[in-house]
Every structure is written in structure tokens, then in C-alpha cells.
TORKOL-4160 file (C-alpha; in steps of 0.2 Angstrom, whole numbers, padded with zeros to 4 digits, m for minus):
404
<pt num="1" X="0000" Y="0000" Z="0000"/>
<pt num="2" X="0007" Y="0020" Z="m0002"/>
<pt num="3" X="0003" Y="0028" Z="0013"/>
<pt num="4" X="0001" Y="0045" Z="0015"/>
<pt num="5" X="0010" Y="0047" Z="0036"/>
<pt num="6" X="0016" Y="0065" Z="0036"/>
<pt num="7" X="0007" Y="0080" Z="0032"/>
<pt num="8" X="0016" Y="0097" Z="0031"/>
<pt num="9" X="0005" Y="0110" Z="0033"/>
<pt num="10" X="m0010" Y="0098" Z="0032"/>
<pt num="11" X="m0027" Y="0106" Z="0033"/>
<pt num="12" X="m0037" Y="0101" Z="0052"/>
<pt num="13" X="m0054" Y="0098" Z="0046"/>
<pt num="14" X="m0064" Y="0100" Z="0063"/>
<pt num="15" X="m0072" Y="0082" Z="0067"/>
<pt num="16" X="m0063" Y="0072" Z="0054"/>
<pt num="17" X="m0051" Y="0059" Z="0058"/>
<pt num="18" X="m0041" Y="0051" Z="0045"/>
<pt num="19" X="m0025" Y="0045" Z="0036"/>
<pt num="20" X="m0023" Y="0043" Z="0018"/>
<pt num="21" X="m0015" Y="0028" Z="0014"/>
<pt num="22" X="m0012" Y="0026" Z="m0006"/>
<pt num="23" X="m0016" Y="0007" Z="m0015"/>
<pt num="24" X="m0003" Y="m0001" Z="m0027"/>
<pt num="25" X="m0009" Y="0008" Z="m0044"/>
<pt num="26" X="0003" Y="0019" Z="m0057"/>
<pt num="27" X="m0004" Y="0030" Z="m0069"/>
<pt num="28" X="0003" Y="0029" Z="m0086"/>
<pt num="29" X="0019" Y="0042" Z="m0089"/>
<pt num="30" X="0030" Y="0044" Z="m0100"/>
<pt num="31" X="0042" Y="0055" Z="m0091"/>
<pt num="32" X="0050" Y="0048" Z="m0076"/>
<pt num="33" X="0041" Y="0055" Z="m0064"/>
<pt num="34" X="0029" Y="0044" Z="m0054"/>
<pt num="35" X="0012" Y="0047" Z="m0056"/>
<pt num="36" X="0002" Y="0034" Z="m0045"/>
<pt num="37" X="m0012" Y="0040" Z="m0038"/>
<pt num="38" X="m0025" Y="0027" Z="m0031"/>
<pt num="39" X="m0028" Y="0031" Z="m0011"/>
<pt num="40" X="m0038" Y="0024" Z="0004"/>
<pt num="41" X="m0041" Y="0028" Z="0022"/>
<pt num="42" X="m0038" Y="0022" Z="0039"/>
<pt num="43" X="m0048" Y="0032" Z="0049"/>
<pt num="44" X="m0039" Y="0024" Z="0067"/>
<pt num="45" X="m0023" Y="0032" Z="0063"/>
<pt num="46" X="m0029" Y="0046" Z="0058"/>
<pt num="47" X="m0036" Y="0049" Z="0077"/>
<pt num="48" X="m0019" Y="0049" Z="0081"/>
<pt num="49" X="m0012" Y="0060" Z="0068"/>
<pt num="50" X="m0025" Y="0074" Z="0073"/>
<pt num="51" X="m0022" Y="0072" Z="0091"/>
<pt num="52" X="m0005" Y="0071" Z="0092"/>
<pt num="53" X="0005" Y="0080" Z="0074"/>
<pt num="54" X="0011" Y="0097" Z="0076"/>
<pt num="55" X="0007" Y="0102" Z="0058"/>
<pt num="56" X="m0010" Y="0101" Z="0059"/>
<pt num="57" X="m0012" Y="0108" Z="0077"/>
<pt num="58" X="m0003" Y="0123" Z="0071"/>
<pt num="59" X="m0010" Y="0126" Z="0052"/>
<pt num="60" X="m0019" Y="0138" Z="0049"/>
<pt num="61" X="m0022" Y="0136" Z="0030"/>
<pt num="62" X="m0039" Y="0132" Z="0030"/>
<pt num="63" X="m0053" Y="0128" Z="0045"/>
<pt num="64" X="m0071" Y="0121" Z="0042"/>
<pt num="65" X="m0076" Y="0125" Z="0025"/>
<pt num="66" X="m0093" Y="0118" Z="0034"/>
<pt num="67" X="m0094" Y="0135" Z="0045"/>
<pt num="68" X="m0100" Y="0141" Z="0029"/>
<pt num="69" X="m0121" Y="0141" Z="0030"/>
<pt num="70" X="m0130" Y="0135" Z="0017"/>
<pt num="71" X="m0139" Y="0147" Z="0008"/>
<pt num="72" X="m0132" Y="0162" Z="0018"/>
<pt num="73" X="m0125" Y="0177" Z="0008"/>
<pt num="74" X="m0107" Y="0177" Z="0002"/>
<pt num="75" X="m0100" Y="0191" Z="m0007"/>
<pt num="76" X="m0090" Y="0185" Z="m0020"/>
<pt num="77" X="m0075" Y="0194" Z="m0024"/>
<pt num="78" X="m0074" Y="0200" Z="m0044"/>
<pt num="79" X="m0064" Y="0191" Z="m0056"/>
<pt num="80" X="m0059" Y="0210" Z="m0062"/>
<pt num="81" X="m0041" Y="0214" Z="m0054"/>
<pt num="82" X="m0032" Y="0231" Z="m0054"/>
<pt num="83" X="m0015" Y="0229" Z="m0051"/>
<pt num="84" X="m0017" Y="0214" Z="m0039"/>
<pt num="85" X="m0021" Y="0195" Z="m0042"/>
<pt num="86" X="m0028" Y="0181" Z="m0030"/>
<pt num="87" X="m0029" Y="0195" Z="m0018"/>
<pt num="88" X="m0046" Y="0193" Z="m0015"/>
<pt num="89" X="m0059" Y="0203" Z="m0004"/>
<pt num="90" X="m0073" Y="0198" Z="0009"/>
<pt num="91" X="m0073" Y="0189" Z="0023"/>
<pt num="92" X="m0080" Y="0173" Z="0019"/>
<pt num="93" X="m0071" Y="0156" Z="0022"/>
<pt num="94" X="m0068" Y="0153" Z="0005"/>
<pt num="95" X="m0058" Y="0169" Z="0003"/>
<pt num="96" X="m0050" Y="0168" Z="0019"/>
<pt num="97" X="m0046" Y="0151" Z="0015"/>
<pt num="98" X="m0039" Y="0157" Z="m0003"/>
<pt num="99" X="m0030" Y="0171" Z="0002"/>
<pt num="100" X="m0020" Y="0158" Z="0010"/>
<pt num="101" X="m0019" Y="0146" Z="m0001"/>
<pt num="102" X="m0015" Y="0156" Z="m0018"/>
<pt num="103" X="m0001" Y="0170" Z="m0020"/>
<pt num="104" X="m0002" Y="0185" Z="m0022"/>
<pt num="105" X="0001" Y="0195" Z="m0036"/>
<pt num="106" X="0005" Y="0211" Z="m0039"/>
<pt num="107" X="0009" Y="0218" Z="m0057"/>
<pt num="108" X="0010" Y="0233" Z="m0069"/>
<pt num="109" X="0005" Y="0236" Z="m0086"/>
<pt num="110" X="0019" Y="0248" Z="m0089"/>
<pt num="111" X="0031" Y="0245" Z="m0103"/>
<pt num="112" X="0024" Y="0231" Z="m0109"/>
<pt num="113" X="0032" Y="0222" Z="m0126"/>
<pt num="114" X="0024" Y="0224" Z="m0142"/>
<pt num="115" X="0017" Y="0206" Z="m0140"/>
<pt num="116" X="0010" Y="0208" Z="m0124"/>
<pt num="117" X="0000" Y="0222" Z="m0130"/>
<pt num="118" X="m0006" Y="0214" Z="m0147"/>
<pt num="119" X="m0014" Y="0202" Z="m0134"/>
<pt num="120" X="m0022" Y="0212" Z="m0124"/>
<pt num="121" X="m0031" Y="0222" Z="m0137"/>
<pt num="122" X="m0034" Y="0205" Z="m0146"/>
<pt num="123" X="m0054" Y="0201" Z="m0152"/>
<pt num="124" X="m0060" Y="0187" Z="m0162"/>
<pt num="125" X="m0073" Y="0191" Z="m0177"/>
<pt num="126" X="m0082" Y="0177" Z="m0184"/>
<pt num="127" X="m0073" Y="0169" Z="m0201"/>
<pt num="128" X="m0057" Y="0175" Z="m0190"/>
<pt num="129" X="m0042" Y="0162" Z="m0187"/>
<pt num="130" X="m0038" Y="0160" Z="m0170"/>
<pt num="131" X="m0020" Y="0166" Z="m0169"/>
<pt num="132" X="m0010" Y="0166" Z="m0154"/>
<pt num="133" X="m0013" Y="0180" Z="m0148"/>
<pt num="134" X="m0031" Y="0178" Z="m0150"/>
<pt num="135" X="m0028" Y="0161" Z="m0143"/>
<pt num="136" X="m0021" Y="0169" Z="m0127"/>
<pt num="137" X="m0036" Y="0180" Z="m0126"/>
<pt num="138" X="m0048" Y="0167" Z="m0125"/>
<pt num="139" X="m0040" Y="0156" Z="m0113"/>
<pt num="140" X="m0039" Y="0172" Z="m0102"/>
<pt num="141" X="m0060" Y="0175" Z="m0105"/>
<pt num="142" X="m0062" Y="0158" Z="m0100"/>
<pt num="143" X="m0050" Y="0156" Z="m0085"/>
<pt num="144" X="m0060" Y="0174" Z="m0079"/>
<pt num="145" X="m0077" Y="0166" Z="m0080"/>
<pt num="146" X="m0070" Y="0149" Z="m0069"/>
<pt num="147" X="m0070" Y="0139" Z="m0084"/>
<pt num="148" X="m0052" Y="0132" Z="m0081"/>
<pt num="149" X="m0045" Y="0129" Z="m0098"/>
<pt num="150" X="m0026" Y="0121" Z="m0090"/>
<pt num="151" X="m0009" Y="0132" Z="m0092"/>
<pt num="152" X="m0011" Y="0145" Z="m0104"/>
<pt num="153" X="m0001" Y="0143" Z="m0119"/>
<pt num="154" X="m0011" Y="0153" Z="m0132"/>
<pt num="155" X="m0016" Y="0138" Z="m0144"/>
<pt num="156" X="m0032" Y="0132" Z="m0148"/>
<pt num="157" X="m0033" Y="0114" Z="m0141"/>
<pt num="158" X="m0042" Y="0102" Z="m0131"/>
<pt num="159" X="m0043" Y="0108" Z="m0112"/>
<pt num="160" X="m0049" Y="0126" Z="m0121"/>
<pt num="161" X="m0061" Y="0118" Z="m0133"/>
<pt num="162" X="m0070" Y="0110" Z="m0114"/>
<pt num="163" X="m0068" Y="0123" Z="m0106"/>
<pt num="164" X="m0078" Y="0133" Z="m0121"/>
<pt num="165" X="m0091" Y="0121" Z="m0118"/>
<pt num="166" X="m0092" Y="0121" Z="m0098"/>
<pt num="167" X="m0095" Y="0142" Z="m0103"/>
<pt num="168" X="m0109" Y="0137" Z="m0116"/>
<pt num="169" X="m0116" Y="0124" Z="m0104"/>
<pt num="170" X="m0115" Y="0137" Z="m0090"/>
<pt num="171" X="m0126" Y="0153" Z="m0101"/>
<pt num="172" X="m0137" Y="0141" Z="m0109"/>
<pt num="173" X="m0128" Y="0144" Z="m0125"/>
<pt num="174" X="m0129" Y="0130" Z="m0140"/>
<pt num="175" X="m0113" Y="0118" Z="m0140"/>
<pt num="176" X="m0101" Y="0118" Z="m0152"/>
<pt num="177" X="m0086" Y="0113" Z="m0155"/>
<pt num="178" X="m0078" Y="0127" Z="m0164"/>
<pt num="179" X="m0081" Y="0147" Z="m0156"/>
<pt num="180" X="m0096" Y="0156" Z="m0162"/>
<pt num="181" X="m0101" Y="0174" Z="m0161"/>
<pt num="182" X="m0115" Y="0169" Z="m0149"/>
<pt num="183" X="m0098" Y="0163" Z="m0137"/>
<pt num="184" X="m0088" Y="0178" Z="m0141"/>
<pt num="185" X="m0100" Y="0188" Z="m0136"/>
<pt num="186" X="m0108" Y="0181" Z="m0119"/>
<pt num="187" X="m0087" Y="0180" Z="m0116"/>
<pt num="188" X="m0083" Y="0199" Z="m0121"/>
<pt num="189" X="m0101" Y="0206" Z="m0112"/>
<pt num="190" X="m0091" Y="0211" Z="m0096"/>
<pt num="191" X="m0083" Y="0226" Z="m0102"/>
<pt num="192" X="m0074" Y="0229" Z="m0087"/>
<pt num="193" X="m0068" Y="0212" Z="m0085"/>
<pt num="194" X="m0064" Y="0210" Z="m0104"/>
<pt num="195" X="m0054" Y="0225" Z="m0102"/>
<pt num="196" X="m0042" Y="0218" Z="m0090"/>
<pt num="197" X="m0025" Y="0214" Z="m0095"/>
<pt num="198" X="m0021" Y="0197" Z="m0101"/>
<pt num="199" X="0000" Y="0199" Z="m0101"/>
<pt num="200" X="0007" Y="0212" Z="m0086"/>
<pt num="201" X="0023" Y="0217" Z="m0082"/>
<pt num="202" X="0029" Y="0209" Z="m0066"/>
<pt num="203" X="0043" Y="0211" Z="m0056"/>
<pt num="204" X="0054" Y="0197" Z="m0046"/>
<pt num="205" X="0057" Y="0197" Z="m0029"/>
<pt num="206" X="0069" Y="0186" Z="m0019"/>
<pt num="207" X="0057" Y="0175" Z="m0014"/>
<pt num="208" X="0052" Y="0170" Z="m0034"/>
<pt num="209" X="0070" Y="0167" Z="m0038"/>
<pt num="210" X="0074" Y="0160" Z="m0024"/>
<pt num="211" X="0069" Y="0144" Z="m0023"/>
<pt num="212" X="0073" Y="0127" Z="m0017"/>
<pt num="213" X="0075" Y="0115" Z="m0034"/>
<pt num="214" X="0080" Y="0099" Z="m0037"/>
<pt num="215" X="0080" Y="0084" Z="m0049"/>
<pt num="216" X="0069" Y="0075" Z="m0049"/>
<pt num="217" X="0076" Y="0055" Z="m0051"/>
<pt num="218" X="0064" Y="0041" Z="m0061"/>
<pt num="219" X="0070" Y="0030" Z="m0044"/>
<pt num="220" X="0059" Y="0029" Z="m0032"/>
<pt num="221" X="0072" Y="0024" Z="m0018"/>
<pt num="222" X="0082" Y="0039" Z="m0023"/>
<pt num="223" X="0063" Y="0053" Z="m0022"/>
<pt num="224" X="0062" Y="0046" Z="m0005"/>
<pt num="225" X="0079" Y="0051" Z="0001"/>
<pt num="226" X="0075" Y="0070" Z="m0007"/>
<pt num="227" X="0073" Y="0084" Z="0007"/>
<pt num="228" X="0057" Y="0089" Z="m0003"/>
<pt num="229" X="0049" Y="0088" Z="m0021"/>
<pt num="230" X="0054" Y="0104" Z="m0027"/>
<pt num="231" X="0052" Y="0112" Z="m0044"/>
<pt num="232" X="0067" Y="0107" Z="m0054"/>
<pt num="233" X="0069" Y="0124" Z="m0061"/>
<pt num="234" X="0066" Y="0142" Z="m0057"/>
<pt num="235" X="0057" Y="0144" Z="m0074"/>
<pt num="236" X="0046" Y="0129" Z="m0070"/>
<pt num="237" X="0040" Y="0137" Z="m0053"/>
<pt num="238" X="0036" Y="0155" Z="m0060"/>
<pt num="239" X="0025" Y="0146" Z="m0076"/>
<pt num="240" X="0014" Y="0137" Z="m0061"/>
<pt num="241" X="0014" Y="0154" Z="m0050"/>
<pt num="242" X="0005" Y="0162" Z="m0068"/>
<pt num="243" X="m0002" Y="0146" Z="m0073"/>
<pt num="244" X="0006" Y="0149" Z="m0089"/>
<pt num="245" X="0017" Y="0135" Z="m0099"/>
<pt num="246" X="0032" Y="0135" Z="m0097"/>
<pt num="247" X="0039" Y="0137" Z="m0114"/>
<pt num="248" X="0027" Y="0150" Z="m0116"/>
<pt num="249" X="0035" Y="0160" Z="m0102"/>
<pt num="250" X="0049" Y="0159" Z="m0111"/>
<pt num="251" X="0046" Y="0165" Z="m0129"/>
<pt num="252" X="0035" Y="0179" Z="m0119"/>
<pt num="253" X="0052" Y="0183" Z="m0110"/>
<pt num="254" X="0066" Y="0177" Z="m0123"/>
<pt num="255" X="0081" Y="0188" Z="m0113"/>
<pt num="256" X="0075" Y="0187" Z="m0097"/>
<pt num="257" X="0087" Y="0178" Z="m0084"/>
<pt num="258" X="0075" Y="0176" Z="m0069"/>
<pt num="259" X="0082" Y="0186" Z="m0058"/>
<pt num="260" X="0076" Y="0197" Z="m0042"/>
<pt num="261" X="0072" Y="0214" Z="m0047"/>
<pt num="262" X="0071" Y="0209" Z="m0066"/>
<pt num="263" X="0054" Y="0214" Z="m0074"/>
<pt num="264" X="0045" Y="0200" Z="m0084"/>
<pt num="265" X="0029" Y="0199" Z="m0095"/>
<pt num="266" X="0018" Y="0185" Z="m0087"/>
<pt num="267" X="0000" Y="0181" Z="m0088"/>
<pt num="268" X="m0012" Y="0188" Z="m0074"/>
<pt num="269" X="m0023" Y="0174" Z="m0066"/>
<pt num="270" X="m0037" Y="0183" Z="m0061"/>
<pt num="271" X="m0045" Y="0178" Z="m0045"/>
<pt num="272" X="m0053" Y="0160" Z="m0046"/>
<pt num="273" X="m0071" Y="0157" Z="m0040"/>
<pt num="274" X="m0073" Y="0160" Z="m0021"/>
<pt num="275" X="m0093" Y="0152" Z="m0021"/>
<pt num="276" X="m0094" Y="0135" Z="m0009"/>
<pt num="277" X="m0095" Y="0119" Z="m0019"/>
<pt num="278" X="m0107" Y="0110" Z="m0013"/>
<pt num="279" X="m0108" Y="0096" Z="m0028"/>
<pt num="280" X="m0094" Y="0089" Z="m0039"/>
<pt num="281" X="m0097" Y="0079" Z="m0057"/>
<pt num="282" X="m0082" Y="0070" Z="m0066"/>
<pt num="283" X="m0084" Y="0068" Z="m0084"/>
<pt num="284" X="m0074" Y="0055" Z="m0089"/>
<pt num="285" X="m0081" Y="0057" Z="m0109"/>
<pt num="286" X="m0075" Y="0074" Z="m0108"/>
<pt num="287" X="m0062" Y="0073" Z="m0094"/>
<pt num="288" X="m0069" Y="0089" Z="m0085"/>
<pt num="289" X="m0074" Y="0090" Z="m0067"/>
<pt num="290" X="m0089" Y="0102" Z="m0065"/>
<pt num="291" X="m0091" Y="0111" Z="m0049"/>
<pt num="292" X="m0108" Y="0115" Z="m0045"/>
<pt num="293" X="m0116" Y="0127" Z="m0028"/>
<pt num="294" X="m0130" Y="0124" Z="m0014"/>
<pt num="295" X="m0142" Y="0128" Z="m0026"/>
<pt num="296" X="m0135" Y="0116" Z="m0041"/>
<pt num="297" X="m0128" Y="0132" Z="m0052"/>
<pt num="298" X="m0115" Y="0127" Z="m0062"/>
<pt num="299" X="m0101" Y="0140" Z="m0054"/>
<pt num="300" X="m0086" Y="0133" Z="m0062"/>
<pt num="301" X="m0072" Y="0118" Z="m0073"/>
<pt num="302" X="m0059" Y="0113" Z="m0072"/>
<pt num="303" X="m0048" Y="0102" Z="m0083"/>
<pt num="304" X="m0045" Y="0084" Z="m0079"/>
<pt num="305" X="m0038" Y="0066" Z="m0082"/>
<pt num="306" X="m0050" Y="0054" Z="m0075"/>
<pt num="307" X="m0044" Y="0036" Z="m0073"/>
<pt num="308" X="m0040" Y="0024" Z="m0089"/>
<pt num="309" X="m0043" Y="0009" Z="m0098"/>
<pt num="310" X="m0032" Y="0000" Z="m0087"/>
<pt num="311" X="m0036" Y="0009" Z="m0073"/>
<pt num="312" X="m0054" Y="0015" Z="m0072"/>
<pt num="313" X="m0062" Y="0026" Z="m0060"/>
<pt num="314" X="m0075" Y="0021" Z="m0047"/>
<pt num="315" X="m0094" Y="0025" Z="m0053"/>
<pt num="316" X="m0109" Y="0031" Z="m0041"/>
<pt num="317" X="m0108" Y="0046" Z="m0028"/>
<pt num="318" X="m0096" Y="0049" Z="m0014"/>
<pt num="319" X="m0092" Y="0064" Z="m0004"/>
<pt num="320" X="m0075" Y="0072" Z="0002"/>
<pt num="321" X="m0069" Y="0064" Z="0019"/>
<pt num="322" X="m0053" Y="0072" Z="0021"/>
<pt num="323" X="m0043" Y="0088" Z="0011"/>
<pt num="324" X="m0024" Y="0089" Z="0014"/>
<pt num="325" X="m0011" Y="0101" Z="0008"/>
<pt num="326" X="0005" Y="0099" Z="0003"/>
<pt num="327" X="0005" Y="0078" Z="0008"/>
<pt num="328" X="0021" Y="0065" Z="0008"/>
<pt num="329" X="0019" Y="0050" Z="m0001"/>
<pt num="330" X="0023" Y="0033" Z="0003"/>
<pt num="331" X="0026" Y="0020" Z="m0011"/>
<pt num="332" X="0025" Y="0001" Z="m0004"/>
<pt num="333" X="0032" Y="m0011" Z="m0017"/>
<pt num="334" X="0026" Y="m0028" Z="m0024"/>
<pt num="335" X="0040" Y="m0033" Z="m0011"/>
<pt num="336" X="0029" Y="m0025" Z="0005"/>
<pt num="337" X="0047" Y="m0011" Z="0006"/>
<pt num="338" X="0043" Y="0005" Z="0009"/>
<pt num="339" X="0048" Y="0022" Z="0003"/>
<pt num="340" X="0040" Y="0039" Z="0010"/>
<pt num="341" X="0041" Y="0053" Z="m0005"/>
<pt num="342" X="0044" Y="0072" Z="0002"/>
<pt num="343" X="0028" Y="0085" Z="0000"/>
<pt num="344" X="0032" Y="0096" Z="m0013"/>
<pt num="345" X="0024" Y="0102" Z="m0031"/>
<pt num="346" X="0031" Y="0087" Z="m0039"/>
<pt num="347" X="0026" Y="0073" Z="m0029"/>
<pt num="348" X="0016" Y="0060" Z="m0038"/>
<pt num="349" X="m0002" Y="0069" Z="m0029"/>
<pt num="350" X="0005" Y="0087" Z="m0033"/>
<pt num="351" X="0000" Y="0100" Z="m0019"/>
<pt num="352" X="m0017" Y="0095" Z="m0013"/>
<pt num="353" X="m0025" Y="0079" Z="m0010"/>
<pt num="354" X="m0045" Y="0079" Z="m0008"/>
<pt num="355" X="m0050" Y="0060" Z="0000"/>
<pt num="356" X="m0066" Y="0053" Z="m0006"/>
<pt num="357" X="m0077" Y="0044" Z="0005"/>
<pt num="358" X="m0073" Y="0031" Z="m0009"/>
<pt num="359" X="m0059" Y="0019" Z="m0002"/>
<pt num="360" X="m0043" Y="0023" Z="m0013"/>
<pt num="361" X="m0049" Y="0037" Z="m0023"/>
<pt num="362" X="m0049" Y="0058" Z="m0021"/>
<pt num="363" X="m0045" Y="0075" Z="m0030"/>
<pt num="364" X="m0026" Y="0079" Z="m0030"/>
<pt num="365" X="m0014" Y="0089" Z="m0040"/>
<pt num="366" X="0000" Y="0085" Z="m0052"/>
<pt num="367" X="0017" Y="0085" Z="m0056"/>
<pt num="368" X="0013" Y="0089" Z="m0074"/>
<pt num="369" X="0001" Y="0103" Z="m0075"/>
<pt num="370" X="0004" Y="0103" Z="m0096"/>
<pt num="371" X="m0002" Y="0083" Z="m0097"/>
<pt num="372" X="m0021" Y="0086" Z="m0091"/>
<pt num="373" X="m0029" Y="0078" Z="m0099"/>
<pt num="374" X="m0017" Y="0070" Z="m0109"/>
<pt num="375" X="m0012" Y="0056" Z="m0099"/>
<pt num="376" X="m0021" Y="0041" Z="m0090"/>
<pt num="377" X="m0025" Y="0041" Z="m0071"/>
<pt num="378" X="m0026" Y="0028" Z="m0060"/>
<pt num="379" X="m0043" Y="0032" Z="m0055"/>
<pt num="380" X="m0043" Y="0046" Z="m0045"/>
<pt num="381" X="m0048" Y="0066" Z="m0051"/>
<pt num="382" X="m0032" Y="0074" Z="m0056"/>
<pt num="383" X="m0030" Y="0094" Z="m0059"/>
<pt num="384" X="m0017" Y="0104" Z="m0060"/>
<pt num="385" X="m0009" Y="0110" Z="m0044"/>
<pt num="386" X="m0018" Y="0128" Z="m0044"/>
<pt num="387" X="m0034" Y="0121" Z="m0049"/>
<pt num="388" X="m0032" Y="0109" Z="m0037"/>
<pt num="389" X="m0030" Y="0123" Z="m0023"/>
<pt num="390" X="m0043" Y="0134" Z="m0031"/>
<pt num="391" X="m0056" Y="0119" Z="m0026"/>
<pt num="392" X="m0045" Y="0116" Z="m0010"/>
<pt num="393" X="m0052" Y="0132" Z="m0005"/>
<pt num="394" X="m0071" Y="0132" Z="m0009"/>
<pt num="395" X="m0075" Y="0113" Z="m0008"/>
<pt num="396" X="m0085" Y="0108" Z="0007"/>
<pt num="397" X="m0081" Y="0094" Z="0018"/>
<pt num="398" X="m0096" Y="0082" Z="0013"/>
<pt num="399" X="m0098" Y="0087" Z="m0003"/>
<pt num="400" X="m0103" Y="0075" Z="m0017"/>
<pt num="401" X="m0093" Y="0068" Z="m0029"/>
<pt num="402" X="m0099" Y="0059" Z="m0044"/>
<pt num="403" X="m0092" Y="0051" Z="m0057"/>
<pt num="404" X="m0100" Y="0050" Z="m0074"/>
């Protein structure tokens, strides 16, 4: 079995005792980097862990998402940004819980590249290619209305193609599989938010640059003995702080050396829906998982790899029994030997891990926020590791999860 025993800055959920223990299952990669992801729970040792660990006595990160009342009033906090992203207002659990769990981000729009600026001023007219720029635009619309279309890249591809279609499904528009006017417009009828910057100017501080990093070894002996699962690179830590890929950060800043105080075009996040999430649908047939409020409103998507052939996810309903963040890992080999992987962005359950009530399955993040969706799972929900704290953040203790 892989067990999950250590949880740095683990999330307390008030009144829930349990462990997350991982079963023997691998998803398929093509990289090297372990991706198993098939959990269950022991809720004994779990008494234990809440009573007795530091690190969740002393986290702070989130506290009962059930506090929130059904039905009562939340003040959401605008997608819209000025100058400041994921620093989100109100006083509601969600964003208090957000607020902690998503950075901070202040940018500029001063002296921005030519590129940047052909993006941001970027519209779509039908009979009209999608070009990068436009591309970009899109992705930006979509990400702002919590229709999560992956890391932004600017090309016209699968996870922005579903997301389209979560937005269509969302406004009671027809769904296609190409844009329409009909989308473009219901996307671009926000004039302030369609106004917002897509590409900013930001400037790096110490704490971007840095960073711990490591490599990252195919051995799974030689994770264990790691200090943590760090990024491997600085690029590859900044492209998940913008959700952007990281080749794309790149060519957006193709002298930049990523250093403190140097000034780099990134993309601006936004700020991710801060409504409860009461009700969770996995698509496998479209690989999305819908996140739905008290009141069954669609409120956002994100993009997602939900189980394989080989490896297929559960069926039915289940509801969320434990939410961890920043988890170890421990691997147990066909020999019954044990290795404990280190938390970090690149262990095999990313940042998060969301345990179902479903024995061996949950939400968690990944490793590989550019293969959603593009690679199997062992069964579980996997999302990229901002998404995955985005629904951290919002998803209720209890709340259903279906798979479809």
C-alpha cells in the first residue's frame, strides 16, 4: 500500500479523523516521474495523527469550510483585478481560505512588449483564425469566468475547446465545437472584465527566484531520500505561480534571466471562483470536473484526467472525507518495502489531496500541469496544482462527488 503518514501543513478539518494511505496503482507516464495515484483511508490512525501532529495543530491554511451556512449570503470577490491577483476581498471562508492558499500577485502594465500588448487588445470576429494572440485572449476570458482551460499557452486545443463548452453549458448557449459569435460575445459582455489585462509586467522578488529545486530522479528509492519535491527549475516554478506554460513563459520573455528585481511579461490569473462547492461531477467522456453550488448552479471547470482503460475510475456518488495540503507519499512495493516521498509540487499527488469517502480514490494535483488531460490516471480526479487549490479552497467537507 502507499501511505500518506506526514502532512506538512495539512489542513485540520474540525471532526474528521483520518489518514490517507495510497493502494498499489501507477498511472501511465512517459516521463520519469511517478504518477500513481489510487488512495484509501484508515480512519484509526488518523485519530492519532489529529491528536498528536504538530502540523496540523498549528496550520492555519484552512478551517471548516462547513462553517459556511447553506444558503447564507457570500459576497464574492470580482474576477476583475487592478493591479493585484488572487488577492481577493470579503470575509467569507472561501476567501480567507484562498487568500491563503493562492499567492499574491501584484503587477503593472507599464512597458509592456509589443506582444504583450497585441494580446491584450486582441478580439475574435467570426470567419477569423484563432492566432496566438487571440488564442491567449480566449484562454484568459475563459479562466475569468472559472471555466479552467489548463496552463495558458495561447493555442487552440483540447482543455480550451471544454472549457468553451463548460461556458456554453453554463449561459445556456448551443454547444459547439468550434467558437461562435454567440460565445464571443456572452465571453466579451463584461466590459470591465474584458478589459483587463491578459499579459502584465511583473517584477521578481527574492522569494520567486529563490527557490529550493531539485532533480527530480525516475528511482523511487532515490525521491524518498529528497529533502522535498521541489520544482526542478526556477522557470518551472514561476509558469505554475501564472499558470502559464512554461515554454510560453519563455518565448514571452526570450532575454529574461529570472532574476530578483528583473521585470518580466507573465499572464495575470485573475481571481478563481470563491462560491462553496457543494456538488462535484467527473466527466470522464469529456475529462472535466464540474463544480456545481447549494443551489446546483454550475459556478465553475476545471480540466481533468479521469482514470484509464487499465485503470478505471470508481462509478456512483461519494463525498469528500478528508482535504490535505502539501501531503508526503509513501510508495509500498510488490516486495511490501517502503519508501516515504517528500511533500512538494512534484510529488506524484502534486500540492493537494481531496479524499473521497470512496476507499482509494480523491481529488489531488499533479506534477505535470501541461499533461491534463493528456495522460491516464489511476482512478482518481487529477487537476493541475492551482486548480487543485482553487477547489481546496471552496470545496465543502461532505460534498458529493460523482463520477460519470
Amino acid at each position: 500500500m502507499y501511505k500518506l503518514t506526514k502532512i506538512s501543513r495539512a489542513i485540520a478539518v474540525i471532526g474528521l479523523s483520518t489518514a490517507v494511505f495510497m493502494g498499489h496503482s501507477v498511472a501511465a507516464t512517459t516521463d520519469g516521474k511517478n504518477t500513481t495515484d489510487s488512495m484509501s483511508i484508515d480512519r484509526n490512525v488518523a485519530t492519532n495523527m489529529v491528536k498528536n501532529s504538530r502540523a496540523i495543530k498549528d496550520s492555519s491554511a484552512i478551517r471548516d469550510s462547513s462553517a459556511i451556512k447553506d444558503g447564507s449570503a457570500i459576497k464574492d470577490s470580482s474576477p476583475v483585478t487592478n493591479e493585484v491577483s488572487q488577492k481577493l476581498t470579503g470575509d467569507s471562508q472561501t476567501v480567507t481560505s484562498l487568500n491563503k492558499l493562492l499567492p499574491t500577485i501584484k503587477y503593472t502594465t507599464d512597458n509592456l512588449p509589443e506582444v504583450a500588448q497585441k494580446v491584450n487588445a486582441a478580439t475574435w470576429t467570426a470567419g477569423s483564425e484563432i492566432d496566438r494572440s487571440t488564442g491567449t485572449k480566449l484562454q484568459a476570458l475563459l479562466n475569468w469566468h472559472h471555466n479552467g482551460v489548463g496552463h495558458i499557452d495561447g493555442y487552440w486545443g483540447e482543455n480550451t475547446r471544454k472549457a468553451m463548452q463548460a461556458f456554453q453549458k453554463t449561459n445556456g448557449l448551443a454547444v459547439t465545437d468550434t467558437l461562435n459569435s454567440e460565445t464571443w460575445q456572452a465571453l466579451t459582455k463584461d466590459e470591465q472584465l474584458t478589459a483587463q489585462p491578459v499579459l502584465v509586467s511583473y517584477q521578481l522578488n527574492e522569494s520567486d527566484v529563490n527557490i529550493k529545486t531539485t532533480k527530480i530522479p525516475a528511482d523511487t528509492n532515490a525521491k524518498a531520500k529528497l529533502d522535498g519535491m521541489y520544482y526542478e527549475r526556477i522557470t518551472e516554478g514561476l509558469a505554475e505561480k501564472f499558470h502559464i506554460s512554461e515554454k510560453y513563459l519563455k518565448t514571452l520573455n526570450p532575454n529574461a534571466s529570472f532574476t530578483a528585481g528583473e521585470t518580466i511579461t507573465v499572464y495575470n490569473p485573475g481571481n478563481p471562483n470563491t462560491k462553496p462547492v457543494s456538488r462535484a461531477v467527473a466527466d470522464k467522456a469529456t475529462e472535466t470536473l464540474y463544480a456545481y453550488d447549494d443551489q446546483d448552479n454550475l459556478i465553475a471547470s476545471y480540466p481533468t484526467t479521469v482514470g484509464s482503460t487499465a485503470t478505471p475510475s470508481p462509478t456512483g456518488t461519494h463525498t469528500v472525507e478528508v482535504k490535505v495540503h502539501e501531503p508526503n507519499y509513501t510508495y509500498t512495493a510488490d516486495d511490501g518495502s517502503k519508501s516515504i516521498l517528500p511533500p512538494g509540487p512534484n510529488n506524484p499527488v502534486g500540492s493537494v489531496w481531496i479524499g473521497l469517502s470512496k476507499p482509494s480514490y480523491g481529488i489531488h494535483g499533479s506534477p505535470d500541469p501541461d499533461r491534463i488531460s493528456r495522460q491516464a490516471s489511476a482512478g482518481c480526479i487529477r487537476l493541475t496544482n492551482w486548480d487543485a487549490l482553487s477547489l481546496l479552497g471552496v470545496i465543502k467537507d461532505g460534498a458529493t462527488v460523482e463520477f460519470q
